[in-house]
C-alpha positions in Angstrom: 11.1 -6.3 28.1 8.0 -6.7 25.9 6.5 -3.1 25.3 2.9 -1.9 23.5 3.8 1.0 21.2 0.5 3.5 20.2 0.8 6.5 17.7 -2.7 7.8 16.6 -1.4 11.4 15.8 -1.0 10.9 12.1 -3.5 9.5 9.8 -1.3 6.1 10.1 -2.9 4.6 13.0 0.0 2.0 14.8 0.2 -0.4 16.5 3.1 -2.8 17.5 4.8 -5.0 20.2 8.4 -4.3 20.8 11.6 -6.7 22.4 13.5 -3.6 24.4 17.0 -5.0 25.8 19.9 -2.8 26.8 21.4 -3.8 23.3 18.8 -3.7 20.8 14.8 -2.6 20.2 13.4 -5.4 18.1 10.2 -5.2 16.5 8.4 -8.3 17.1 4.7 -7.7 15.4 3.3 -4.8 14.0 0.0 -2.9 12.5 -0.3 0.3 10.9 -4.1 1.5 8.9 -4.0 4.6 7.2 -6.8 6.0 7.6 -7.5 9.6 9.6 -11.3 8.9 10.4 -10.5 5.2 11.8 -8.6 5.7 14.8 -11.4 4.8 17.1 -12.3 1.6 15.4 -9.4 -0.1 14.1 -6.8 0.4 16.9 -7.8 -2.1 19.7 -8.0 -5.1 17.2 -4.7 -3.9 16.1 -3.5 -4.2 19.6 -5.3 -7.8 20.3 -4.0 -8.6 16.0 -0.3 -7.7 17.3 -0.5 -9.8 20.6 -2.2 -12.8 18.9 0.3 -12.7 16.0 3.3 -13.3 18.8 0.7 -15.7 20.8 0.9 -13.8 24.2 -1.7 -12.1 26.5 -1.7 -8.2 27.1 -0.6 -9.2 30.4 2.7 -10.2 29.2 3.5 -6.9 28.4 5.5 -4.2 30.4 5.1 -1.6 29.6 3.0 0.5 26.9 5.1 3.6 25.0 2.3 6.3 23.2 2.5 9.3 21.2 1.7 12.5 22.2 1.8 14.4 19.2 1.6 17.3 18.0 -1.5 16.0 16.3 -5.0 16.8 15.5 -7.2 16.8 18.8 -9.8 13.6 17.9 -7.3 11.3 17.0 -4.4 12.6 19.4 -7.0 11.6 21.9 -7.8 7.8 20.9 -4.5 6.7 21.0 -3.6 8.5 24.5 -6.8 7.3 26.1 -6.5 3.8 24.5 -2.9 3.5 25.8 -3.7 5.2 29.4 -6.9 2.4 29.5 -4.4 -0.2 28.5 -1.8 0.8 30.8 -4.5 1.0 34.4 -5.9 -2.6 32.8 -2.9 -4.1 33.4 -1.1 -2.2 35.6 2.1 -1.2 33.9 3.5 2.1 33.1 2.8 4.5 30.2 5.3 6.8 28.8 4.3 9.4 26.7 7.1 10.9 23.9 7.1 13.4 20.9 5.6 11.4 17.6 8.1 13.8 15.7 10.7 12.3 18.0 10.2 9.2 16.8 10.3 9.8 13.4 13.6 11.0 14.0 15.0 8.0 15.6 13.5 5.9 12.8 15.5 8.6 10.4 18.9 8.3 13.0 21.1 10.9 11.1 23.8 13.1 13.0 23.2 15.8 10.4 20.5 18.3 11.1 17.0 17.2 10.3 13.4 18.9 9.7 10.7 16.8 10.4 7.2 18.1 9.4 3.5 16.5 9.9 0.3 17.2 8.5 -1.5 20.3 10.5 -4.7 20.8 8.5 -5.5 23.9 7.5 -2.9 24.2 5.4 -0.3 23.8 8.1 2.6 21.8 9.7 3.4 20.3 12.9 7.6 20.5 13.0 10.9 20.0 15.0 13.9 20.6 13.7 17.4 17.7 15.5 20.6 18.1 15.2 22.9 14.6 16.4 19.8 12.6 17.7 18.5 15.2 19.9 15.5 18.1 19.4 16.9 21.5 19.4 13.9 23.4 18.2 10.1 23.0 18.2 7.6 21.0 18.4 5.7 23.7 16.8 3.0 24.6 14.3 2.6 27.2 11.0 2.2 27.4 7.5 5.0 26.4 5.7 5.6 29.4 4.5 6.7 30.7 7.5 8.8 27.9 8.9 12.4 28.9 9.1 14.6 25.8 7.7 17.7 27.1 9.5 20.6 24.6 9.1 18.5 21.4 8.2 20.6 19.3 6.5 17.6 16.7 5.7 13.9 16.4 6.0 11.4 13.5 7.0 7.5 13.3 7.4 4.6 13.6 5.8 5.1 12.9 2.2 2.6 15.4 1.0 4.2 18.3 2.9 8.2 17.9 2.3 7.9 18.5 -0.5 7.1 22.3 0.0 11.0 22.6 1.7 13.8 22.4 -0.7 15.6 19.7 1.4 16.8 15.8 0.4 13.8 13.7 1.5 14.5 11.2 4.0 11.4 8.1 3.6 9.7 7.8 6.9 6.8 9.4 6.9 5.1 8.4 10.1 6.1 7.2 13.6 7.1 3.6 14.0 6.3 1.4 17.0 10.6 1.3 16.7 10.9 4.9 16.8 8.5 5.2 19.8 10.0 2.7 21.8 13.4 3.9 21.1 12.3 7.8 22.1 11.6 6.4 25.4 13.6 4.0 25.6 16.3 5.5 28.3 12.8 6.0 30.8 11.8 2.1 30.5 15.2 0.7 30.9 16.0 2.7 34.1 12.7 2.2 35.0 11.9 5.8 35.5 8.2 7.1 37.0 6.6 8.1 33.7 5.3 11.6 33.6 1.8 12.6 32.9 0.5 12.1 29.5 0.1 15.3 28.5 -1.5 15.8 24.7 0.7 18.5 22.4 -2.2 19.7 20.1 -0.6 23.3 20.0 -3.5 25.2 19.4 -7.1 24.7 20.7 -9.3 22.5 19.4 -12.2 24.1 17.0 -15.3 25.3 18.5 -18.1 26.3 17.5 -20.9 28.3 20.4 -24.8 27.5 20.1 -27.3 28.5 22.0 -29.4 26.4 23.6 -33.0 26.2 24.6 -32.6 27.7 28.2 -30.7 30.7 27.1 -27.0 29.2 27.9 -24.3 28.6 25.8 -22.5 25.1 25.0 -19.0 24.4 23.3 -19.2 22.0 20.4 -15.9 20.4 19.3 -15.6 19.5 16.0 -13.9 16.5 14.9 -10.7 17.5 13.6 
């Protein structure tokens, strides 16, 4: 089975083409831009970039695997919409996961492990695993107050493990394995996927103005 793997809730925007068999996930072609304003832009070539590297159509594919989050609301978005779009073009399901989840399964330790993503504002995105499997979170706080309990490990963002006295494990951001492989039990069974539901943990920002006739509009800001 030939799956379309999205993460947009990072500043690495990916992209890649997985081979999912009951045996193994192997990655066939993949694209990843770093870059936290450029989701919008660069992810659809990265798509068409991935399918032309492998020489087949987006009809080929089936099924597309996308990231949920936690993540910052603008980009969070692109990726979810863009893989939703994808999906009804097509017409083939679209299972959503955990993007912490599948930095876990790209880490695959039994022991406990922390992973942590850039918040903003000075905060985290976390989930804490213990043998594969998420015991705790996904949450959100300042790593100040983000209780390590028994975490053997730690993976994610590389400018935010450092603030947790734990052995650094290097993957930083999801990978179109890790995705596939957090969902893969729900393509190989063929399981009705669930609704996409974004994890942005908090609201997005908002800002009230008033406007010439006396009501008041919402403003989202682009975080």
């Amino acid at each position: 089975m030939l799956v379309l793997a999205l993460d947009t809730a990072t500043p690495a925007v990916t992209a890649g083409i997985v081979e999912l068999s009951r045996t193994a996930a192997t990655p066939l072609a993949t694209r990843v831009t770093v870059d936290s304003r450029a989701h919008a832009e660069v992810l659809t070539p990265q798509i068409l970039g991935c399918l032309a590297e492998i020489g087949r159509k987006p009809d080929d594919l089936d099924a597309v695997v996308v990231g949920c989050g936690p993540g910052p609301f603008t980009g969070l978005r692109v990726g979810m919409a863009t893989a939703a779009a994808f999906g009804d073009a097509i017409e083939v399901p679209v299972y959503g996961v955990c993007s912490l989840d599948a930095i876990a399964y790209d880490v695959g330790m039994d022991d406990e492990l922390l992973v942590v993503t850039d918040a903003r504002r000075r905060e985290v995105y976390w989930a804490r695993y213990a043998n594969g499997a998420r015991i705790d979170g996904p949450g959100v706080c300042k790593p100040t107050d983000l209780e390590v309990g028994t975490a053997k490990v730690i993976a994610g963002s590389a400018s935010h493990v450092d603030y947790f006295d734990l052995p650094v494990q290097p993957v930083e951001t999801p990978s179109p394995i890790g995705l596939v492989n957090a969902a893969a039990e729900a393509l190989l069974t063929g399981a009705e996927p669930e609704a996409l539901v974004p994890l942005y943990l908090r609201r997005p920002d908002a800002v009230e103005r008033a406007a010439g006739s006396g009501t008041t509009t919402l403003q989202q800001s682009a975080r």
